[in-house]
N, C-alpha and C positions, 0 to 999 in steps of 0.2 A: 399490287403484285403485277408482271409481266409475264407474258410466255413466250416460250422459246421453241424452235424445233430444232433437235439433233438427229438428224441422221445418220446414223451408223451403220456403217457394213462392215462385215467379217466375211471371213470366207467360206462361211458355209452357210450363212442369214444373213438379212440387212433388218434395220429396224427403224421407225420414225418417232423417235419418245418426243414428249410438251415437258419440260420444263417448267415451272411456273415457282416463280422469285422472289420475292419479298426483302424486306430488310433482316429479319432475323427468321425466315423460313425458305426451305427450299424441297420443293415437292419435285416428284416424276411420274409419269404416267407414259405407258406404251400406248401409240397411238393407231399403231399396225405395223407388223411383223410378216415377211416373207424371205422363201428359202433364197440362196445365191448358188445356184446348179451349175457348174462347170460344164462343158460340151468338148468330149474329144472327136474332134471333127479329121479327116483325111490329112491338115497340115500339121494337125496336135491340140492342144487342149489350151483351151479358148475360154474368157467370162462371157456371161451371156449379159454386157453392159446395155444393153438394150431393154432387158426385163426387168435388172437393177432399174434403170431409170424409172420405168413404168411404175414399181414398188414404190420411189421416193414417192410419184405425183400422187399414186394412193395413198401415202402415209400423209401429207401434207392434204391433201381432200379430207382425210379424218380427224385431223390435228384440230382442223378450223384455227380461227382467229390466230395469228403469234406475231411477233413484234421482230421478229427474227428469224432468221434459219441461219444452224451451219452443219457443215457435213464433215466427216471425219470416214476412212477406211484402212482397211491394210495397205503396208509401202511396197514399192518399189517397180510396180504395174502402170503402165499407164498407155492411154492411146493416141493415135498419131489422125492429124489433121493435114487435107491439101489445102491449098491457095485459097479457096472457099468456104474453106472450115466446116468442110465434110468430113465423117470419120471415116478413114481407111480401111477399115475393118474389126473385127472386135478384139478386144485387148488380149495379148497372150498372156496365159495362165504360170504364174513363176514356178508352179512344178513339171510347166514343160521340159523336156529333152533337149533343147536346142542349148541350152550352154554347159552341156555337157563338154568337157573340154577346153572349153573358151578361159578358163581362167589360165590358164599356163601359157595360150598365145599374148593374154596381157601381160601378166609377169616377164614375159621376153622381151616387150620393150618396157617395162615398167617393174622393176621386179619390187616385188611384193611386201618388203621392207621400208622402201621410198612412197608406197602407194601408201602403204598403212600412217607414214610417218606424216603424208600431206592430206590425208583424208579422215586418218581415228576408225575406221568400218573394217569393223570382224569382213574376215571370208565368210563368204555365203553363195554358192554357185549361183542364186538368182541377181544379186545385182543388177540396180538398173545398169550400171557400166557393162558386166560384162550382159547382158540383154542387149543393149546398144552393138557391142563388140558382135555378137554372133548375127545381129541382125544389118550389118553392115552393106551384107553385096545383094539386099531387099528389094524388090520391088516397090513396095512401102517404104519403105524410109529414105529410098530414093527420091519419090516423089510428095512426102512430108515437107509442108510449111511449118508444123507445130505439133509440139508434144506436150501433151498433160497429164499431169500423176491424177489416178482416178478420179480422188473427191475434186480435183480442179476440172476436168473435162466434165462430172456433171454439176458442178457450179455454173459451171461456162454452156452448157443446154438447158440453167435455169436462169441465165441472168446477160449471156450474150458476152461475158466481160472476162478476160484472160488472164490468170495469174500462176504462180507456183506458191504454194506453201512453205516456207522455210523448214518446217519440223518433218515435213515428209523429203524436200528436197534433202534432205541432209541423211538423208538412207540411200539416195540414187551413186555414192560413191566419188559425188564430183562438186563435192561441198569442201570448203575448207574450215573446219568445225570453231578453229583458232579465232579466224577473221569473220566467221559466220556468212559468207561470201563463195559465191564459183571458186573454183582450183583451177585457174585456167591453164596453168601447165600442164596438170596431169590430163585436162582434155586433149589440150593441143597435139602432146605426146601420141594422145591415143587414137586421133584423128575423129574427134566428136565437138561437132559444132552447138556450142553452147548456145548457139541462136534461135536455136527450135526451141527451147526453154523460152516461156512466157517469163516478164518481171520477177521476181521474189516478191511474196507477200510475209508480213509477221501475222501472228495470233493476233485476230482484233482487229484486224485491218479493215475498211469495208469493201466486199467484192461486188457490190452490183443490186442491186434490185430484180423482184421476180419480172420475165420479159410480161408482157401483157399476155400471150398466148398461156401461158402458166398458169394465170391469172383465174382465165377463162376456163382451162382444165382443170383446177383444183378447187374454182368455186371461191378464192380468199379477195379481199378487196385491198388494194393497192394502197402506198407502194409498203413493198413487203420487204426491206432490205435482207441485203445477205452476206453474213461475217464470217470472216477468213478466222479459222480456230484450228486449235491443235490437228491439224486435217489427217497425222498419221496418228492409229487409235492411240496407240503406246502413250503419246505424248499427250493426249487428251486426259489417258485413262490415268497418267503419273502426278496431272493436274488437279485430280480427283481424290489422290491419297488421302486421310484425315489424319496427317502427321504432326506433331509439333515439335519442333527443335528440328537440328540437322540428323541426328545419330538414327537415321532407319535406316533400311535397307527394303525394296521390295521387290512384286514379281505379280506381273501384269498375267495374268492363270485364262486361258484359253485354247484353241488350237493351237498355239506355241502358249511356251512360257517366258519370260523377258526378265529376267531376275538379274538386279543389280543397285547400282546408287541415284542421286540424285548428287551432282560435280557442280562447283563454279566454273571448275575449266578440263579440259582434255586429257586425257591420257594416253601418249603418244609414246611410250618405252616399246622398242624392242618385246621387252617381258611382257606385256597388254599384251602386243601383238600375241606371240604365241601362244597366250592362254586364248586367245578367239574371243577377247571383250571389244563391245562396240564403243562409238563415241556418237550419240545422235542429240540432235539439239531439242530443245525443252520450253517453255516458256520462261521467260524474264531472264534470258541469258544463260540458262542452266543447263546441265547437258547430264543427257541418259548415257551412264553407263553401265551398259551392261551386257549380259551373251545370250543368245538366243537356245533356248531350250525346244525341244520336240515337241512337248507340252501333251496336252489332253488329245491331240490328234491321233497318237499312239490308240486311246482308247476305242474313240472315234471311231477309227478304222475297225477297230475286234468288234463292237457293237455291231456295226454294220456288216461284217463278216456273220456274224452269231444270226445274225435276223430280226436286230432291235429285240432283244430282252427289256423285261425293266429294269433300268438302271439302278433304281434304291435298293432291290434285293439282289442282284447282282454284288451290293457294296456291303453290303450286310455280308453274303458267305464271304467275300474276300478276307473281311474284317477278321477271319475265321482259320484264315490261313495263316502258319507259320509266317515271323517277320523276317525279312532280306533271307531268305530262301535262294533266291535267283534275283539276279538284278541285270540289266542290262543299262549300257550306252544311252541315256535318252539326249544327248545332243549328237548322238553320229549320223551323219548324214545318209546312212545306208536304212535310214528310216524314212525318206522325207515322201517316195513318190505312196500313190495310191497301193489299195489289192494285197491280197494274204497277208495281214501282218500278224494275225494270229500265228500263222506259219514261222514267218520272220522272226519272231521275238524265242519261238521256242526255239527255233535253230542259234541264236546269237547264243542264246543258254547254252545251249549242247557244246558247240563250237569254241566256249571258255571251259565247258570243265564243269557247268555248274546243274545242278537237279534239274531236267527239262517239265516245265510246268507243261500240265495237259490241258486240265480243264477250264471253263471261261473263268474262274473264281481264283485259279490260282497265276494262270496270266493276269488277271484285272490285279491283283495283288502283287506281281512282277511291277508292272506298269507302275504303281503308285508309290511301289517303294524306291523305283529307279527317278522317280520323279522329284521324288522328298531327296533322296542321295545327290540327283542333281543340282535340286535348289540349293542345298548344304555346298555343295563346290565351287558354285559361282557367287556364294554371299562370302565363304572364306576366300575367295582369291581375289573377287573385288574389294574386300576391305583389305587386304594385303597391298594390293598392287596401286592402291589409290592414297593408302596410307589414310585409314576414313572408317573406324570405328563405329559401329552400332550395336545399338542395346534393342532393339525391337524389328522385325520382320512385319513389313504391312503386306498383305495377301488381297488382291482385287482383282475384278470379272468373274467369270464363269466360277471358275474354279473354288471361289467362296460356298457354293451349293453342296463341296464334296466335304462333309467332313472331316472325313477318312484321313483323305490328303493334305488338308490343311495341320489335322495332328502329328501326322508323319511329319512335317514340315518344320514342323516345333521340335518336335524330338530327334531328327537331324539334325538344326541345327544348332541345337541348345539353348532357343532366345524365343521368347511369347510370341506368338502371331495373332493379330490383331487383323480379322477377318472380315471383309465389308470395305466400300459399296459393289453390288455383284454387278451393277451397270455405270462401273467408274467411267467407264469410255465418255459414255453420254452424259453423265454428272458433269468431267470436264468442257464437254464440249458446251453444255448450257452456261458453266461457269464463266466461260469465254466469254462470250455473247453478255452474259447482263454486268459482266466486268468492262463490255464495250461501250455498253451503252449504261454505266454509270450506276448500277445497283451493288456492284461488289468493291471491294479495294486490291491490294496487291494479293499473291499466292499467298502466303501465311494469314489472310484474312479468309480466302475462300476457303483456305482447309481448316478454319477452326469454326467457319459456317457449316461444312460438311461433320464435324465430328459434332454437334450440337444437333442436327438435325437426321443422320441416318445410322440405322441400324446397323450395329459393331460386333463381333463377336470375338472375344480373347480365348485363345488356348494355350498352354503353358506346357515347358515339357517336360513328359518325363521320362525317367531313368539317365543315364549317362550318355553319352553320344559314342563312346566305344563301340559297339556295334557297327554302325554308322562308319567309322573310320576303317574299319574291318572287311567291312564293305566297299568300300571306295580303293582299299587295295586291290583285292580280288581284280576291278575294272585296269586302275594304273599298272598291276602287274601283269595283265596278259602282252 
């Protein structure tokens, strides 16, 4: 057997799991876990990539020995380098206020049919494009030699060596998901020099070696290489499913939710467009489609308003509450920043017409059932719009811990869900790696390693989905 380190960050923890691979086993083990604190500072809200880093060298100090590292994070962030490959500053946080607005001065020279039709990428106000766009008359980006999407700028402080990830570069809006390549018109268009983009790497690639200063701080003995892997989680974590056949559909269950297909190729209609489905690339050619959900952040937020309750009995009364009661929007964007959402959700209630839930139990039961309503929406309209049939829902990350939600999930949508692995992110990313270095075979080999080896849980649904569609009017009809 082999071991691996995957590094993953999310945005609210990062983690450094081992890996360890065999021909017919596949183990994980956390090897240290710490929080990822945002800082709203005087210019706005900022990562604190510096403490991130410090967490890697700690998780890799505890790791000991591995034959490997890769790292995987959330898209579409990333920091800027001068002439000396210094950072500029710390990365802006995509729930900043600065592109507020920015999307309509891009649609004016790019309008947003032409954008969609060369790029595949839902609207989402953070975009790296329009990030780039609002941060244009910068001081920083002014004087930018180089820009890297997260997990590539701390590759590139563990290993000296510059690249872009294809699976994360293809959320920055300036991918052309068709040719798998830059869009060099729509930068040109838009006055962004694709130059500051380091090379393109694929899944597997190798990016470098630990420097020897690494070396020395984390204790590991040389050389330690380091593989370019599904570096946006999504893509790691879709690499991780334990699917077989084409016919699933899933939903990567987190601080967002990512619920959709797994494509040989794009879907570029008009009608995509509208419904707000992504096209983001996948390993071995394959491409995520799907839309971006609000997801468990929704919670997230009321927990931390509440004062951290426990969660299990929290889910307990919910369980307790009348079903679809009150449902709200869980993809509108009048969800996305920080603060009161307790507040927020009962107001979106009031404001359609519908029973305003008071207490934490009957919000946390808003939430879960707006969440299961959502999954239902984006599994029906991407099998619609893809022309791409499934008989099963696979449910990975986080969100496999909540029961609750995973049965709502089923019974929305009217098809079994099939719940597990809760650290698909990192499963992919270690998959990556010993598929680099020759312990795995293609996708349909690693996921039929992961269905033999990790813990699964099926829920089946019940009752009709009438409900459900009862529900989803109430939303279409306001």
């Amino acid at each position: 057997m082999k071991s691996y380190a995957a590094v993953d960050l999310g945005a609210s923890s990062g983690r450094v799991m081992v890996g360890r691979v065999g021909p017919d086993s596949l183990e994980l083990a956390e090897a240290h876990r710490f929080f990822n604190r945002p800082v709203r500072t005087p210019e706005g809200l900022r990562w604190d990539v510096l403490s991130l880093y410090g967490g890697v060298l700690d998780g890799l100090r505890a790791a000991g020995r591995v034959d490997s590292v890769g790292i995987d994070s959330w898209a579409v962030d990333y920091g800027l380098l001068d002439t000396d490959g210094a950072l500029l500053g710390n990365p802006v946080h995509y729930r900043d206020s600065r592109t507020d607005g920015i999307a309509e001065k891009v649609w004016a020279t790019v309008p947003a049919e032409e954008l969609y039709a060369a790029t595949g990428l839902q609207y989402a106000p953070f975009n790296t494009l329009y990030q780039l766009t609002a941060a244009r008359s910068s001081a920083q980006l002014s004087q930018a030699e180089r820009l890297l999407l997260i997990p590539d700028l701390l590759t590139y402080w563990l290993t000296g060596e510059q690249g872009t990830e294809l699976t994360n570069a293809s959320t920055t809006q300036l991918i052309d998901p068709r040719t798998r390549e830059w869009s060099y018109d729509i930068a040109a268009r838009l006055g962004i020099d694709l130059n500051l983009f380091a090379p393109l790497r694929q899944p597997g690639d190798p990016a470098g070696v630990l420097r020897p200063e690494v070396l020395e701080e984390t204790g590991l003995a040389g050389p330690v290489p380091v593989t370019a892997v599904g570096s946006h989680d999504t893509a790691s974590a879709v690499a991780a499913i334990p699917a077989g056949g084409e016919r699933f559909a899933y939903i990567c269950t987190g601080t967002w939710s990512l619920a959709g297909l797994e494509l040989d190729a794009p879907v570029l209609t008009e009608e995509s467009r509208a419904a707000n489905f992504t096209n983001e690339l996948g390993l071995d050619g394959t491409v995520r489609y799907l839309r971006n959900i609000m997801g468990l952040w929704l919670l997230q937020e009321c927990v931390r308003a509440w004062g951290e309750p426990e969660l299990g009995a929290l889910l307990l009364d919910a369980a307790k509450v009348p079903a679809l009661r009150s449902v709200v929007d869980a993809g509108d964007a009048a969800f996305l920043a920080p603060g009161r959402m307790p507040e927020r959700i009962a107001e979106a209630c009031r404001v359609s017409g519908q029973p305003v839930p008071a207490s934490p139990a009957e919000i946390t039961r808003c939430i879960l059932d707006s969440l299961a309503l959502a999954h239902r929406r984006a599994i029906v309209d991407a099998q619609r719009l893809a022309g791409h049939p499934v008989d099963v829902v696979h449910v990975v990350g986080g969100g496999t811990r909540n029961a609750l939600l995973c049965q709502l999930t089923a019974d929305a949508c009217g098809l079994p869900v099939v719940a597990g692995p809760t650290e698909a992110a990192a499963l992919g990313n270690v998959l990556v790696q010993a598929r680099a270095h020759g312990l795995v075979g293609d996708l349909a080999d690693a996921r039929r390693l992961l269905t033999r080896t990790q813990p699964l849980t099926r829920y089946e649904p019940q009752g009709d989905t009438a409900p459900w569609r009862e529900a989803e009017a109430r939303l279409t009809d306001r």
